[in-house]
C-alpha positions as CSV (number, residue, x, y, z in Angstrom):
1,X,0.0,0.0,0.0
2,X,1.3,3.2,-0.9
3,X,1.0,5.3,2.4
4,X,1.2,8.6,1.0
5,X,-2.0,8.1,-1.2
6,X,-3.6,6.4,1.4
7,X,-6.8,8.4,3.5
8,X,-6.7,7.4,6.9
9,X,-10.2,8.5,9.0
10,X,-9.8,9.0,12.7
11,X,-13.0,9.4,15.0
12,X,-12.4,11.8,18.0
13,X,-15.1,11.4,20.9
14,X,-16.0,14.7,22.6
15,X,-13.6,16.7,25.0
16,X,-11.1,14.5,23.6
17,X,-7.7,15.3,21.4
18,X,-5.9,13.8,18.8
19,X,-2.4,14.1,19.2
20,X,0.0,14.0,16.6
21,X,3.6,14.8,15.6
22,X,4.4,14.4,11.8
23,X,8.1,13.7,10.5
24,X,10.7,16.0,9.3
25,X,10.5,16.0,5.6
26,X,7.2,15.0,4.9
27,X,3.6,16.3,3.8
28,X,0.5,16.1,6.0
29,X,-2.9,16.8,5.0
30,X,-5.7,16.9,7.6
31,X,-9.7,17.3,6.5
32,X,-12.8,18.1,9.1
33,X,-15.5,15.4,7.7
34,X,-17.7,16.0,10.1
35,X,-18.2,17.4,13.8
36,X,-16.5,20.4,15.1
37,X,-12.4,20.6,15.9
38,X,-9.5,22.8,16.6
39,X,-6.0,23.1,16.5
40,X,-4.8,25.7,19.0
41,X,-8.5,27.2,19.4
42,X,-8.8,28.1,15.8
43,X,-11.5,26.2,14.5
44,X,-11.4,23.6,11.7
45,X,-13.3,24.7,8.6
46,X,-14.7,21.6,6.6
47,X,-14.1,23.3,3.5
48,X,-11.0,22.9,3.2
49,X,-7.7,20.6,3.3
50,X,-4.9,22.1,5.3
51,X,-1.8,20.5,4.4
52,X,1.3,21.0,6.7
53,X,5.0,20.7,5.8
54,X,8.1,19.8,7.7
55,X,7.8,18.6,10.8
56,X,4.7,19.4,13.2
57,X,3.6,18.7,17.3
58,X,-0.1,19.7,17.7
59,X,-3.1,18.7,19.0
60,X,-6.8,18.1,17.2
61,X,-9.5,19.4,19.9
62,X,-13.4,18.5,20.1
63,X,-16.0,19.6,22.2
64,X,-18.5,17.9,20.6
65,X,-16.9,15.3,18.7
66,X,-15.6,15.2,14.9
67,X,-14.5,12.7,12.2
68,X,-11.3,13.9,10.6
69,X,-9.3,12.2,7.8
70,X,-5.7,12.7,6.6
71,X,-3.0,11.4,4.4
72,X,1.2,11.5,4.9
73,X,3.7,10.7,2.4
74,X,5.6,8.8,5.5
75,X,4.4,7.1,8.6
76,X,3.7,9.4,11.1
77,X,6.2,9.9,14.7
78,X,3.0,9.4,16.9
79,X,-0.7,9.8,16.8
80,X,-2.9,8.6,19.6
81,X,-6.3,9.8,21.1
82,X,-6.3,11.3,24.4
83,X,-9.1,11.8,27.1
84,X,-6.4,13.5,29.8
85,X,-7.4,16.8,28.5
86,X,-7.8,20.5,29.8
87,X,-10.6,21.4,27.4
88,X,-13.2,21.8,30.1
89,X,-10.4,23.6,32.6
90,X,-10.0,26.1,29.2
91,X,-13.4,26.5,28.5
92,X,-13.9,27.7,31.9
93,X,-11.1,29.7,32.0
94,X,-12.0,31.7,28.7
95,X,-15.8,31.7,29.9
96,X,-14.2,33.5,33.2
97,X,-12.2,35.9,31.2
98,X,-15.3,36.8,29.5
99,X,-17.1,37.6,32.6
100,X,-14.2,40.2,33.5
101,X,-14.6,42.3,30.2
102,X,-17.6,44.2,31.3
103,X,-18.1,48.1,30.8
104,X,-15.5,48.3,27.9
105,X,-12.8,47.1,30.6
106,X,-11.3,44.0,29.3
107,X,-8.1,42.0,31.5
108,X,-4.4,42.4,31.0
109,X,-3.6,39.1,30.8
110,X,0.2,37.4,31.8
111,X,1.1,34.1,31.6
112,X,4.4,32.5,33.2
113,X,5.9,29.2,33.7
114,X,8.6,26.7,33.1
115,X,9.7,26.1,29.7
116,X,7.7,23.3,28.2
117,X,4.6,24.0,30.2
118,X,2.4,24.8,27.5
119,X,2.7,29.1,27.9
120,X,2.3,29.9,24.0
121,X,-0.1,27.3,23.5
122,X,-2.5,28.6,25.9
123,X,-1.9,32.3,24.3
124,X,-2.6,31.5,21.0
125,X,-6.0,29.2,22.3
126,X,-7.5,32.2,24.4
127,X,-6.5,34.6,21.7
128,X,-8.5,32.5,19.5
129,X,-11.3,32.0,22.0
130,X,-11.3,35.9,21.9
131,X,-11.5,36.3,18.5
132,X,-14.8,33.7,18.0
133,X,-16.7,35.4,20.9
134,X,-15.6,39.1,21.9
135,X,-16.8,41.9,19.7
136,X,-13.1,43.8,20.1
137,X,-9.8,42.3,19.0
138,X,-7.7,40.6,21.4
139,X,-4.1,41.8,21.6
140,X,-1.4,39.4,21.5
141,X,2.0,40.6,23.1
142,X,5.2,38.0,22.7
143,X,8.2,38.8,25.0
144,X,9.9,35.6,24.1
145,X,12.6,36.2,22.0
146,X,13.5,32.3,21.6
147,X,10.2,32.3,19.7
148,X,9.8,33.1,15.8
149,X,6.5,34.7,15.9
150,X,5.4,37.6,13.4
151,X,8.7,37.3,12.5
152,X,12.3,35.5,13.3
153,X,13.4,34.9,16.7
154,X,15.3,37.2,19.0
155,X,12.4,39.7,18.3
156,X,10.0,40.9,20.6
157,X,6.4,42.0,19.1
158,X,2.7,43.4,19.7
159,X,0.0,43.1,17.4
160,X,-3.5,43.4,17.6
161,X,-5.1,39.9,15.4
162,X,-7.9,40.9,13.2
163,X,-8.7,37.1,12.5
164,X,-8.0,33.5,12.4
165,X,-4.6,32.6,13.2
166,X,-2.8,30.3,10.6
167,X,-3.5,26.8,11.7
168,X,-0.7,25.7,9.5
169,X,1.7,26.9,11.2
170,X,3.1,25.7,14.6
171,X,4.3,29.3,15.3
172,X,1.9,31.6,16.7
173,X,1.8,33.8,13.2
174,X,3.4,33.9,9.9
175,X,6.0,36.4,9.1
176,X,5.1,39.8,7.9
177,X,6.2,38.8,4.2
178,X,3.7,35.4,4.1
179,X,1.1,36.2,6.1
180,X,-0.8,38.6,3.9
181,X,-2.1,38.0,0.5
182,X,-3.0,34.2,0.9
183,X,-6.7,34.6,0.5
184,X,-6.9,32.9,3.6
185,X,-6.3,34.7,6.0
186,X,-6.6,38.4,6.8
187,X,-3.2,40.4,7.7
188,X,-1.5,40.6,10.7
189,X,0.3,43.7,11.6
190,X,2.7,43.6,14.5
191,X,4.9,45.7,15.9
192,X,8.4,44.6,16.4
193,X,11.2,45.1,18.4
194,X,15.0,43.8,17.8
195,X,16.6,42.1,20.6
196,X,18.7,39.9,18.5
197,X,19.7,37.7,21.2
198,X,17.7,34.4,22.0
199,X,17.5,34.3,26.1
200,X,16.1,37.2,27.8
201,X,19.2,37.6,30.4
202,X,21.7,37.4,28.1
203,X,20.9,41.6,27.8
204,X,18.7,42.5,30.6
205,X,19.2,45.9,30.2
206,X,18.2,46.0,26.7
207,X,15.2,43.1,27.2
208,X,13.8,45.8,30.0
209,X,14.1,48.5,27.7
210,X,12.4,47.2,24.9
211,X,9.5,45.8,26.8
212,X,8.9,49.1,28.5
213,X,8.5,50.7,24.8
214,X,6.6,47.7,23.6
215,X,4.3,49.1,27.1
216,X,4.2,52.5,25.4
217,X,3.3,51.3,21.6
218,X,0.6,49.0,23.2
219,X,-0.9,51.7,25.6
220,X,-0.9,53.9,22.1
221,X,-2.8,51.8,20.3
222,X,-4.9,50.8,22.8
223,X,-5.7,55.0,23.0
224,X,-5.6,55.0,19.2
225,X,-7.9,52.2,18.3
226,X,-11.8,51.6,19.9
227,X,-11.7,47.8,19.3
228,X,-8.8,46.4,21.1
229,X,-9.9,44.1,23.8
230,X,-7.9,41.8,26.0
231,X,-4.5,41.8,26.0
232,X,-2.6,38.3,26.2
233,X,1.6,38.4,27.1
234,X,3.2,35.6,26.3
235,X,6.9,35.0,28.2
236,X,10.3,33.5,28.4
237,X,10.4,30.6,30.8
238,X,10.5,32.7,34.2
239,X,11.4,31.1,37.5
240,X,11.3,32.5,41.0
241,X,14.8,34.0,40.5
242,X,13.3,36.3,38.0
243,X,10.4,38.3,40.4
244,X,12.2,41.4,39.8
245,X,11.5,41.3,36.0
246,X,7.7,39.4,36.8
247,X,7.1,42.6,39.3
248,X,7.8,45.1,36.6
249,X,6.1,43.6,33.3
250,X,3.1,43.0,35.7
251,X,3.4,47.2,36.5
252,X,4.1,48.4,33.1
253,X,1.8,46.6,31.2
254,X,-1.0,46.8,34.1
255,X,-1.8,43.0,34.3
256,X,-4.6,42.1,36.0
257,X,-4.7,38.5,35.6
258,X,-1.6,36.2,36.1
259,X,-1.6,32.4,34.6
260,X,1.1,29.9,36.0
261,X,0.9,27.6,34.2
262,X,1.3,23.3,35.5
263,X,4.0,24.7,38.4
264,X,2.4,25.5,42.1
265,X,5.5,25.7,43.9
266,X,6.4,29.0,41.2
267,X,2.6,30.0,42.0
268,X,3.3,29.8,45.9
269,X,6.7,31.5,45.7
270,X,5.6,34.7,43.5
271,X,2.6,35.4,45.8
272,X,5.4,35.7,48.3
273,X,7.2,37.9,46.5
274,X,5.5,40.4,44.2
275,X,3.9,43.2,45.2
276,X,0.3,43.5,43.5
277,X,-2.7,45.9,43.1
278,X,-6.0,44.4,45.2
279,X,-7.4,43.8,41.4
280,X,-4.9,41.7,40.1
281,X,-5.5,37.8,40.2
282,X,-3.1,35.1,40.3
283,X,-4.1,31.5,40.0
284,X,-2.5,28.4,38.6
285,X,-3.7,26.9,35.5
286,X,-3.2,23.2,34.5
287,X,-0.5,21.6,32.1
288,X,-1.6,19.8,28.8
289,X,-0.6,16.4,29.1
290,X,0.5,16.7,25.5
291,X,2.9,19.1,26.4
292,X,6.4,17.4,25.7
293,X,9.8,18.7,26.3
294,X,11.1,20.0,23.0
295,X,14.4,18.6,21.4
296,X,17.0,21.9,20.6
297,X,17.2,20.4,17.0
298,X,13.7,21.0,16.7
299,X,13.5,24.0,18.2
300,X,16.8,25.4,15.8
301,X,14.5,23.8,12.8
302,X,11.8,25.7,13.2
303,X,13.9,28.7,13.9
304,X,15.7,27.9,10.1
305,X,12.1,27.4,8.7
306,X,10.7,30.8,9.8
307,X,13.9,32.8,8.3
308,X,13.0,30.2,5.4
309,X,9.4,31.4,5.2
310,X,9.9,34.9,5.2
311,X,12.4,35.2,2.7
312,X,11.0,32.9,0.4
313,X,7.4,32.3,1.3
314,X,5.1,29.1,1.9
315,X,3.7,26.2,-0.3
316,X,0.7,28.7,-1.2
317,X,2.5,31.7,-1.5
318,X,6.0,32.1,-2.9
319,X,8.0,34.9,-3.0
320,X,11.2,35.5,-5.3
321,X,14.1,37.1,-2.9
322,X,16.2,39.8,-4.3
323,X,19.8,40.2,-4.1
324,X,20.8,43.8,-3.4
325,X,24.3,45.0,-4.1
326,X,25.9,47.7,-2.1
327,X,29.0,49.1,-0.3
328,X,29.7,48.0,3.8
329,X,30.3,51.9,4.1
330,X,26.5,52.5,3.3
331,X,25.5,51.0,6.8
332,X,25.8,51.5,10.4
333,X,26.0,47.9,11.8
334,X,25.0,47.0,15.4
335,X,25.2,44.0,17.8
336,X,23.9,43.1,21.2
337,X,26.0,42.6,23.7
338,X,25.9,39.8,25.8
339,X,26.0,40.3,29.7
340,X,29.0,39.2,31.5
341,X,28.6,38.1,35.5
342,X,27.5,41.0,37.6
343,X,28.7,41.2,41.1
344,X,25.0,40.2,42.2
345,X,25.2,36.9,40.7
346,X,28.7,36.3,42.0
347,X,27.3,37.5,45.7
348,X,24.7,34.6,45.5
349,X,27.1,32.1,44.1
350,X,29.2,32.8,47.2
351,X,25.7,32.7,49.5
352,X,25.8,35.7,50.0
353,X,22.0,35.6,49.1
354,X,20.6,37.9,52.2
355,X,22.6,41.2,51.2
356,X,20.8,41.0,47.9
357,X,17.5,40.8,49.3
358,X,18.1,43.4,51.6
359,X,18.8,45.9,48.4
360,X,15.9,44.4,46.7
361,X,14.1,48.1,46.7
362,X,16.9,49.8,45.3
363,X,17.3,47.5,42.4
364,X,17.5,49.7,39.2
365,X,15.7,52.5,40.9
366,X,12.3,50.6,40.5
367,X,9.5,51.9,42.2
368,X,5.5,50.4,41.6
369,X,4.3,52.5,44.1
370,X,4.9,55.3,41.5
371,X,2.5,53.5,38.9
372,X,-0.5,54.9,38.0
373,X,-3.8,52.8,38.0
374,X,-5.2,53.7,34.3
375,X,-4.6,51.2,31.9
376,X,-3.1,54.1,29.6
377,X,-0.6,55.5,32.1
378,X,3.1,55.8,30.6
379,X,5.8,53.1,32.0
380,X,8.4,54.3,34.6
381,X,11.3,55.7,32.6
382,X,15.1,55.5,34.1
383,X,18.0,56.6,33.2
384,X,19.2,53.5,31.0
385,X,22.5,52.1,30.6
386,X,22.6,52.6,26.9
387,X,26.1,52.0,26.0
388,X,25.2,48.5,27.1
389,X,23.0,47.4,24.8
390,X,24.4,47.1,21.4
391,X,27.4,47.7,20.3
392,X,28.6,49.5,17.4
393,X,30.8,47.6,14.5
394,X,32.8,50.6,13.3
395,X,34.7,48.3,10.8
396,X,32.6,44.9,9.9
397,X,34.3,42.1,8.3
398,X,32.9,39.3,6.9
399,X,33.6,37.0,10.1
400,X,30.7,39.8,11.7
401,X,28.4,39.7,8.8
402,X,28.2,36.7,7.3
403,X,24.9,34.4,6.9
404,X,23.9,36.5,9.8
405,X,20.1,37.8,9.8
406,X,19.9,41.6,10.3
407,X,17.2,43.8,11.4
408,X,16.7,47.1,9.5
409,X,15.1,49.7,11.7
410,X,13.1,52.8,10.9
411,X,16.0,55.5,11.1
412,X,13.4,58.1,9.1
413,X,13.9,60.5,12.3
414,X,17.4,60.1,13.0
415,X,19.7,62.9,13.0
416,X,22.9,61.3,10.8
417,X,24.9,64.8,10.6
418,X,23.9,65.4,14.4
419,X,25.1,61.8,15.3
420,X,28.4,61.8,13.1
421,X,29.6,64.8,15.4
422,X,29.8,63.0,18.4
423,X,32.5,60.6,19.7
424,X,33.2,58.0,22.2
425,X,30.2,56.8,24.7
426,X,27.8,59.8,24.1
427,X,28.1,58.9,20.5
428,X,26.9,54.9,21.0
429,X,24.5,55.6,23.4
430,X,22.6,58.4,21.3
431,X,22.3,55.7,19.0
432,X,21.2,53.1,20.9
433,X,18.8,55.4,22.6
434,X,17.3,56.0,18.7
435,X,17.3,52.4,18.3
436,X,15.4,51.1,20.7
437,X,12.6,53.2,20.6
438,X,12.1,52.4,17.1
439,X,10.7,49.7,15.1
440,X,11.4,46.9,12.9
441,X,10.6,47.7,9.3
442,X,12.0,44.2,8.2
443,X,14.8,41.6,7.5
444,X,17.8,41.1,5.2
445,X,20.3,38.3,5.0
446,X,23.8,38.5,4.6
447,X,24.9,36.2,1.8
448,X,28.6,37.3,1.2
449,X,30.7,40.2,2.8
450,X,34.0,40.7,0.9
451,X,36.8,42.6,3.2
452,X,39.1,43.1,0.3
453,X,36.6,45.3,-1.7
454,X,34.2,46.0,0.9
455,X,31.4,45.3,-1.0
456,X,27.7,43.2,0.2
457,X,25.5,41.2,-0.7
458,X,22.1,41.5,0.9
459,X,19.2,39.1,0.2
460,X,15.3,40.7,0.5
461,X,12.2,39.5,0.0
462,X,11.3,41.8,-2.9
463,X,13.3,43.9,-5.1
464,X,14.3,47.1,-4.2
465,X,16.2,50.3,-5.3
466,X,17.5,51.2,-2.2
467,X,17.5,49.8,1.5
468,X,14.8,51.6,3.6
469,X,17.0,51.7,6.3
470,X,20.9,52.4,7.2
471,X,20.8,51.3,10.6
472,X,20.9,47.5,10.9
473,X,21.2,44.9,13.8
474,X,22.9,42.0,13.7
475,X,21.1,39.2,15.3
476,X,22.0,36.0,16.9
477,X,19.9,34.4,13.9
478,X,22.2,32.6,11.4
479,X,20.9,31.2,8.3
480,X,22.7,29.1,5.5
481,X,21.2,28.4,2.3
């Protein structure tokens, strides 16, 4: 029998999920036959046959029960029916949310646990939820930078989703350059910020940064626009060690729910230690039993796909990159730093634990008391240590540039004749200053850097005359074709 061609029908009994994880390499089509399903929360339409490349971990839902049929070209990893499920735990949960958004005020949701626990899926399920039964349109905040979502990883984003997101895709969203245009599915437009590193405390200084002006954009749109509605943050994998950081994304963005996701003992511990408002909630929500521990070659994979995808498109729409020629001259090249051992960490690997909670309060001159209660208040601003967030590449070589994926930023309002005038440390942090309050307009890839003539060799998704930006950020990203 030849597998491939084969149609295989499953039946799923209600509150009930199919669990499936399709090889590398292959080609998966799945079909609703009858019934009602979902992958993520985004409902299963029986009009059509979704068909998903490379390899896949997901989940088929049913409240009510479903038929479902589907072909691969190889055997699948695994697929097996579950009852251990959290649909009814879910349901509850989003019916509970729903109950909060009364009077035009809807929750600030966070969600925090340990890595594997199931934090993105839940996102992208109550997004979803919100999108089927609330009038306004859910806001959907990533501060994972290890995640490729609206774009590549080591970028942190906020975008308000108009509609259904892309069940054929394991990533919350498509990149900027395939997501539009399919016919399928309406546009998403986030707004991004470059970290350009992968773990959040590699750069805390920058990470804190750009959250606080990913606060800022997200308090300006919510001003700007009538139909935002709940606000879902996804996040790194936080532990107890990192209440500090908890403390202040729960004050800037003004959360007023907190999911922990599967972990009590991090539930117990952060009610010991954060400081919250008498309207803020915190309770524990349970872990998926489909939630595995994901292998770092199938992380890196999907990494490779989404720089894949957004320079070259999906099965349903391509794009043809363009190769753009120019000088290393033409650009001002930047690079997070990474952070080297501060005397706080080397206190507490000498047990020296107590003295650091005693200066807890002083810790980057952080303050919540000084928050305001409306939604639409501006973050605490400090003085940040810019010079320590990227550094600037005054003569790039090819060992800097090459197959590296760079961020070009919107340097419209920067001051180049200004910024040429200064020198040393005022000159690096007037940069960085610029750059971090600015967004990403898009991505190039370095395919060849030549030191001996200088010239480069930048790869975009569509042709153009010039680059719309000078200012560009190296990421950790690397890509090979």
């Amino acid at each position: 029998m030849d597998f491939g061609l084969a149609r295989i029908d499953v039946e799923i009994p209600a509150f009930n999920e199919w669990r499936v994880e399709t090889p590398k390499n292959s080609t998966f089509t799945l079909k609703l036959e009858s019934g009602t399903a979902e992958i993520f929360g985004s409902e299963l339409s029986p009009d059509l046959t979704y068909v998903f490349k490379e390899e896949m971990k997901f989940a088929v839902a049913t409240y009510h029960g479903c038929k479902i049929s589907y072909t691969c070209t190889v055997p699948l990893d695994l697929e097996y029916i579950s009852e251990e499920t959290i649909l009814k735990q879910m349901l509850n949960l989003h019916l509970a949310i729903e109950n909060c958004s009364v009077g035009g005020k809807y929750p600030r949701i966070l969600i925090i646990g340990p890595k594997d626990s199931g934090k993105t899926s839940l996102a992208r399920t109550l997004a979803a939820y919100a999108l089927k039964t609330s009038e306004k349109q859910p806001m959907l905040i990533n501060l994972d930078p290890h995640l490729p979502h609206f774009g590549i990883a080591s970028q942190l984003s906020v975008a308000k989703l108009y509609d259904s997101l892309d069940i054929e895709t394991s990533t919350i969203a498509e990149s900027l350059t395939t997501g539009p245009g399919t016919g399928l599915y309406r546009s998403q437009v986030p707004h991004l910020k470059c970290f350009g590193l992968e773990k959040f405390n590699e750069n805390l200084e920058l990470y804190k940064s750009l959250i606080s002006e990913l606060s800022v954009e997200l308090d300006a749109k919510m001003k700007a626009s009538k139909d935002c509605g709940t606000v879902i943050i996804d996040t790194p994998s936080f532990n107890v060690s990192d209440w500090k950081l908890i403390q202040q994304i729960v004050d800037i963005f003004h959360v007023d729910l907190l999911l922990v996701v599967g972990n009590e003992r991090l539930l117990v511990d952060l009610r010991k230690k954060l400081t919250l408002e008498s309207n803020v909630t915190m309770i524990k929500t349970p872990r998926s039993s489909g939630c595995i521990e994901k292998e770092a070659k199938y992380e890196r994979d999907l990494q490779q796909r989404s720089i894949r995808q957004y320079f070259y498109g999906v099965e349903r729409s391509r794009l043809n990159p363009f190769t753009f020629h120019s000088s290393v001259k033409d650009f001002i090249f930047l690079q997070p730093n990474t952070n080297e051992p501060n005397a706080e960490f080397l206190d507490f690997m000498a047990g020296d634990a107590d003295d650091i909670v005693k200066t807890e309060a002083a810790d980057d001159d952080y303050n919540p008391a000084m928050q305001s209660d409306s939604h639409l208040a501006v973050p605490i601003k400090r003085n940040w240590k810019y010079k320590q967030m990227l550094r600037y590449i005054e003569e790039p070589k090819e060992v800097d540039l090459i197959n590296s994926v760079v961020a070009i930023i919107d340097d419209k309002d920067f001051n180049f004749n200004k910024w040429s005038k200064l020198e040393g440390d005022e000159k690096l942090s007037e940069l960085n200053k610029f750059v971090t309050t600015q967004s990403v307009l898009g991505y190039s890839y370095v395919s060849s850097c030549d030191d001996t003539t200088g010239k480069i060799k930048l790869l975009v998704p569509s042709p153009v005359s010039s680059m719309p930006g000078k200012i560009l950020i190296v990421t950790e990203m690397r890509y090979q074709e």
